[in-house]
C-alpha positions in Angstrom: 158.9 47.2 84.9 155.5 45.5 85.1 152.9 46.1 82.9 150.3 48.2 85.0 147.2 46.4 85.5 144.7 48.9 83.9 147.1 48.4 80.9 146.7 45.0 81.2 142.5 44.5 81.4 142.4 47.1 78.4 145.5 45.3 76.3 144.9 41.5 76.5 143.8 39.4 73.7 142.9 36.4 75.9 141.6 36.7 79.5 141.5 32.8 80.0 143.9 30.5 79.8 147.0 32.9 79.9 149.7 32.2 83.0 148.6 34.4 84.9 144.9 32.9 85.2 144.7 30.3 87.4 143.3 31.6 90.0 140.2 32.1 87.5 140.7 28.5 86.3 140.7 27.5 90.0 137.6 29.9 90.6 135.6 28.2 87.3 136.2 24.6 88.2 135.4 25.3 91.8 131.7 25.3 90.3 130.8 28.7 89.2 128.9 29.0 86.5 129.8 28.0 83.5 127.1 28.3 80.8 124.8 31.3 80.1 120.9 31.6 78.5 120.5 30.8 74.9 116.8 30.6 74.5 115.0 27.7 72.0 114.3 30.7 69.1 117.8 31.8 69.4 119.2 28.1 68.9 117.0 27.1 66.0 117.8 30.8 64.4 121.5 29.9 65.0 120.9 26.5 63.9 119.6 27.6 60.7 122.2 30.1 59.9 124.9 27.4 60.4 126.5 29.1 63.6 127.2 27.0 66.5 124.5 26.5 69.2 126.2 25.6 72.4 127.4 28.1 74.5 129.0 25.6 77.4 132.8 25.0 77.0 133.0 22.2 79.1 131.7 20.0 76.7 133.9 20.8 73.8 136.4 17.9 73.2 140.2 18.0 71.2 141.6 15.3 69.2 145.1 14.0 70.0 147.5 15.8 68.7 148.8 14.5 65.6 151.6 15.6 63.3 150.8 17.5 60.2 150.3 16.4 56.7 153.7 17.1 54.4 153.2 20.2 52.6 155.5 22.2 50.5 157.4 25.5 51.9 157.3 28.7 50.1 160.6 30.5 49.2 161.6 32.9 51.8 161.9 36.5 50.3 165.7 36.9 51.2 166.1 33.6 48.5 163.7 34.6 45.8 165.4 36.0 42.5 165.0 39.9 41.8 162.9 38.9 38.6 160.4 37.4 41.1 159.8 40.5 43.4 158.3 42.2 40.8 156.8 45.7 41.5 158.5 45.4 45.1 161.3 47.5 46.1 161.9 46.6 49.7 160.7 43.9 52.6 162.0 45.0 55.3 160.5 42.5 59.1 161.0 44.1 62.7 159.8 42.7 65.7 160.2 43.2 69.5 158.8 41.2 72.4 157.1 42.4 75.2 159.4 44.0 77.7 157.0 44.5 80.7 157.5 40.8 81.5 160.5 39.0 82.9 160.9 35.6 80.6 158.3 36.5 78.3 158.1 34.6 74.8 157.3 36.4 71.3 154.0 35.1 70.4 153.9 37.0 66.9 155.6 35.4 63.5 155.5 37.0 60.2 155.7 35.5 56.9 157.3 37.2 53.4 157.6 34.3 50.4 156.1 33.0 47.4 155.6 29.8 45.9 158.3 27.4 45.0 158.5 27.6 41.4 160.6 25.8 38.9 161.8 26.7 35.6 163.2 23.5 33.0 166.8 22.5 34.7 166.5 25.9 37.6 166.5 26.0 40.9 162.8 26.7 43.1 163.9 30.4 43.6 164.9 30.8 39.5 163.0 32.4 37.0 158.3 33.3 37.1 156.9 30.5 36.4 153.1 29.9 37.5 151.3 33.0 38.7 153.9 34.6 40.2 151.9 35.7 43.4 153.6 37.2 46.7 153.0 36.5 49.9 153.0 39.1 53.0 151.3 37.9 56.3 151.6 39.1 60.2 150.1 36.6 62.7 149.2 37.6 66.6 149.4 34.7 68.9 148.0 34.5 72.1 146.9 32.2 74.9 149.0 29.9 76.9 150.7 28.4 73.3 149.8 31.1 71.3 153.4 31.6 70.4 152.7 27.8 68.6 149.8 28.8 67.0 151.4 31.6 65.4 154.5 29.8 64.1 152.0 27.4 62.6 150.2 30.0 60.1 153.3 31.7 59.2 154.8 28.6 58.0 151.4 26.6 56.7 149.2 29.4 55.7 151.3 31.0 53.2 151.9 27.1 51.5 147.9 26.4 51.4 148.1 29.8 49.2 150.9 28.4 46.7 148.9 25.2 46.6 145.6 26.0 45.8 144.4 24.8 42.5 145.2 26.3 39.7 147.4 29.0 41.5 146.4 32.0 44.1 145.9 34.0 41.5 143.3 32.1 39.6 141.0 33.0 42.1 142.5 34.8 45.1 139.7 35.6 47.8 138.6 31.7 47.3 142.9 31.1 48.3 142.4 33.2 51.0 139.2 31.5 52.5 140.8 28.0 51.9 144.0 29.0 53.1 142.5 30.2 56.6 140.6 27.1 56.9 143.1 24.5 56.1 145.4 26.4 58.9 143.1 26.5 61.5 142.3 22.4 60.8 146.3 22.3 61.1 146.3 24.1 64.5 143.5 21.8 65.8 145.0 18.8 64.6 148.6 20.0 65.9 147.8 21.3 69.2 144.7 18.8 70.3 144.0 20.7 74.0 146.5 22.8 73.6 144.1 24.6 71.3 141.3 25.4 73.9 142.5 28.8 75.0 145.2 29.7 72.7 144.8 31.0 69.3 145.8 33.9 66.8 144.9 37.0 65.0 146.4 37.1 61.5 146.4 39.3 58.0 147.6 37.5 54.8 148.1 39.7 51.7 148.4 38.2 48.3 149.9 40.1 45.9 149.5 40.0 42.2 152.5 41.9 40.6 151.4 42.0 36.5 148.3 42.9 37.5 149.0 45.2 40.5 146.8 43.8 43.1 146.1 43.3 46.6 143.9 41.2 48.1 143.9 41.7 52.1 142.4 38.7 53.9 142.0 39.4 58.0 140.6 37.9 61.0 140.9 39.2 64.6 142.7 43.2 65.3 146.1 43.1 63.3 146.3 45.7 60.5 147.0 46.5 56.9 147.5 49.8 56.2 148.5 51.7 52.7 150.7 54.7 52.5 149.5 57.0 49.5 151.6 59.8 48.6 150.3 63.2 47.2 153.2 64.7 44.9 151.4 68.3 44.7 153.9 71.0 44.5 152.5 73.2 46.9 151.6 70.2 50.0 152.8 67.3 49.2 151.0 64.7 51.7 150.7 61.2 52.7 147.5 59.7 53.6 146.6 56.6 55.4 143.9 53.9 53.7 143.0 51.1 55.9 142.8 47.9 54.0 141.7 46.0 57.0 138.9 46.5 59.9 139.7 45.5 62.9 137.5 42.3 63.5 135.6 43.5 67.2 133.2 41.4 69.3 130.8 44.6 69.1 130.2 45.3 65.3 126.7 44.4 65.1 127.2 41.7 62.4 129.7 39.8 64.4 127.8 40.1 67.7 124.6 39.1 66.5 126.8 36.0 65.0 128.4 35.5 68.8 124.9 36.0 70.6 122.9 33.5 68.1 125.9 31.0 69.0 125.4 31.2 72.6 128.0 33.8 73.2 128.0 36.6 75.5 129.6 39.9 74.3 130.5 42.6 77.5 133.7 44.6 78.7 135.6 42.9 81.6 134.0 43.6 85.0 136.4 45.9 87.1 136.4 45.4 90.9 134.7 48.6 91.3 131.8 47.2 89.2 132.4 48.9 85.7 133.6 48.0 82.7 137.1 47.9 81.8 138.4 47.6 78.2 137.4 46.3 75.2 134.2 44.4 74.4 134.9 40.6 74.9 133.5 37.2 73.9 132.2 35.3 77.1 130.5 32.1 77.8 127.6 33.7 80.3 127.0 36.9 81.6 129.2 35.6 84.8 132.7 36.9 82.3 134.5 34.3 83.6 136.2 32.9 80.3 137.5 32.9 77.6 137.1 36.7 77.8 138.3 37.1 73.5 138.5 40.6 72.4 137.9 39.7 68.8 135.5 38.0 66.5 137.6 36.0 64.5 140.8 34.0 65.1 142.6 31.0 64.4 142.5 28.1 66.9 140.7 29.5 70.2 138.5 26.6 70.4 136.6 27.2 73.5 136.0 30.6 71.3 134.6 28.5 68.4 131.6 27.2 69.8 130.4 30.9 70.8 130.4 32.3 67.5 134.0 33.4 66.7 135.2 32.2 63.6 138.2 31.4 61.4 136.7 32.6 58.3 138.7 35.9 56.7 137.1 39.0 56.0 139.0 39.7 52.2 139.5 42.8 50.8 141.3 44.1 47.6 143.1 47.1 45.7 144.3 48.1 42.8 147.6 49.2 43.4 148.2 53.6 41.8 151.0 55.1 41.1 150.5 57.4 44.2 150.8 54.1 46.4 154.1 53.5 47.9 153.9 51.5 50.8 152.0 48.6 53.0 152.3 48.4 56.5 151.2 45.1 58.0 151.3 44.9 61.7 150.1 43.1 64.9 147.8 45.2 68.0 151.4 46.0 69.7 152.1 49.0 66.8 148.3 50.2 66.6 147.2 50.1 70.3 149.5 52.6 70.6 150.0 54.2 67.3 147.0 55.9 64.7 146.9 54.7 61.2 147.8 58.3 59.9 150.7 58.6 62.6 152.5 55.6 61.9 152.3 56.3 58.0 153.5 59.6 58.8 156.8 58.2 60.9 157.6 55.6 57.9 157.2 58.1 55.4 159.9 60.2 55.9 162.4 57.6 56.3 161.3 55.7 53.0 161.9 59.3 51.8 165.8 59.2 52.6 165.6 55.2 51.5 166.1 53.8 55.1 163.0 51.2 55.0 164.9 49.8 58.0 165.3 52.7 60.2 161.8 52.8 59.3 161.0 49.9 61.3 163.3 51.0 64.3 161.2 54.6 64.1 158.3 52.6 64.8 159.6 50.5 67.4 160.7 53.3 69.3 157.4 55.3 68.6 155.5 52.9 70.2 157.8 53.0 73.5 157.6 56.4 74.3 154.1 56.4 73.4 154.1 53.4 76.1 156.3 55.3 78.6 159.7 53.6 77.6 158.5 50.0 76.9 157.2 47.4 75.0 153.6 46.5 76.6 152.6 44.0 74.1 154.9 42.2 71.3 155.4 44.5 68.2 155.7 43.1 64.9 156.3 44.4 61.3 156.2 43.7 57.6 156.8 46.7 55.5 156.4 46.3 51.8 157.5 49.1 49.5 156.9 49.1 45.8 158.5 50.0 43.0 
């Protein structure tokens, strides 16, 4: 069944660029307007705080595309050595496509690794050497090729981590930050136009095992969530902690970044005149394109010069005894389900040690929640410790 439109204006990541734009793309190049106000005090401000100043996509230019440097691949969790999951009981991945359109691609990926690692004479997936950190990332594609753009972080993001100097863990929020960049250089360089209206949200968490920590990094709406469990005799409870915000166009600190670039942050116009949805970036008041509905992403590069960025917002926790569970998803699972409720749901199967009926209660959550189907691809990487 279709995805209802209403559904649609309030759900969408991207309102340019998508398939089912071109009678926008026809409307834009048939000369409306394509660039809004950005006064002279609002340039030299944004000048001065390093944020981009033009706010007219038209002249942004791609690179050819060009294949990506060599780089070496972390070892997938299924092939790493028990003695190398330490603290971590279960990894369990689920994912489901959007079923409200006929053909429709997957446009999340998901990554669960570590670092190649060699002992004297082992194999890459033998025994802890270097720092020993963990790898857990969710990526959100969308745009025309934002199933591309997604498949690119999952498999380069979590190798920039297990190549930074001196390991993740030597210092882990500057891995994070370098990690981010160097992918988004590799989606530019990769996707050359491509990249114009297609990009990703993503989380990355880095896991230190000895020392029992998480550092969360984050751009655009996907989620990290913790699942803390109570023990008290009486009411035993679980409680939700965010480890993530979700990066919006409308936080102050972000707008005021978009609006100094030369970006435009307002709802879509509905045909009756009022807003519809979420707060979006836009080139002019006119809300023509790229209509974003976050702050931060990877690749979006008509996005880039209006003040949305690539750089992670990085958080971190010390890991309690009372902490059982992450829950790392894309928009598709918190759209339609509350922090709280979807801890609740994977709670009481972890309970009866079924981390992967877990992932099907989830799945199925969101459908009824939905009506009976997928509207937006659902994706899942649930991390239970020891």
């Amino acid at each position: 069944m279709p995805m209802d439109e209403n559904v649609f204006k309030e759900r969408a990541s991207v309102m340019f660029g998508r398939p089912s734009s071109r009678n926008n793309l026809n409307k834009a190049q048939g000369g409306a307007s394509s660039g809004g106000f950005c006064s002279c005090f609002d340039g030299l401000v944004a000048s001065l705080m390093g944020f981009p100043t033009t706010n007219n996509i038209e002249v942004t230019s791609y690179a050819e595309p060009k294949p990506l440097a060599p780089i070496t691949k972390c070892v997938q969790w299924g092939d790493l050595g028990s003695e190398r999951r330490g603290g971590v009981k279960h990894v369990e991945v689920g994912t489901g496509a959007k079923e409200c359109s006929a053909g429709w691609v997957n446009q999340d990926a998901t990554a669960a690794c570590a670092a190649q690692q060699k002992k004297a004479g082992g194999d890459a997936a033998g025994g802890p050497t270097g720092d020993g950190a963990l790898f857990f990332c969710v990526f959100d594609g969308h745009g025309q090729s934002g199933h591309d753009v997604a498949s690119i972080c999952a498999e380069r993001l979590p190798a920039h981590l297990a190549a930074h100097p001196g390991g993740p863990l030597s210092n882990p929020i500057k891995a994070l930050e370098d990690a981010f960049k160097k992918t988004d250089d590799d989606i530019y360089r990769f996707m050359g136009p491509r990249v114009e209206y297609s990009g990703s949200t993503g989380v990355a968490v880095v896991m230190d095992p000895v020392k029992r920590m998480l550092y969360v990094g984050n751009v655009g709406d996907s989620r990290c969530v913790l699942g803390q469990y109570s023990p008290d005799a009486k009411c035993p409870t679980w409680t939700a902690v965010a480890l993530t915000e979700d990066l919006k166009p409308d936080i102050p600190q972000e707008q005021e970044r978009i609006e100094l670039s030369g970006g435009t942050v307002m709802a879509l116009e509905g045909e009756d005149g009022r807003d519809v949805g979420p707060a979006r970036v836009w080139e002019s008041a006119a809300r023509e394109k790229p209509g974003l509905a976050v702050s931060r992403s990877l690749g979006d590069g008509a996005s880039r010069c209006l003040g949305v960025i690539a750089d992670p917002v990085v958080t971190q926790h010390q890991l309690q005894a009372t902490d059982r569970f992450i829950l790392i998803a894309t928009d598709g699972l918190w759209d339609s389900l509350g922090n709280d409720q979807a801890v609740r749901v994977t709670a009481q199967y972890l309970d009866r040690n079924l981390p992967h009926v877990a992932i099907k209660a989830l799945m199925e959550t969101v459908r009824r929640e939905e009506g009976g189907q997928l509207v937006d691809d659902t994706t899942m990487v649930l991390v239970q410790f020891g």
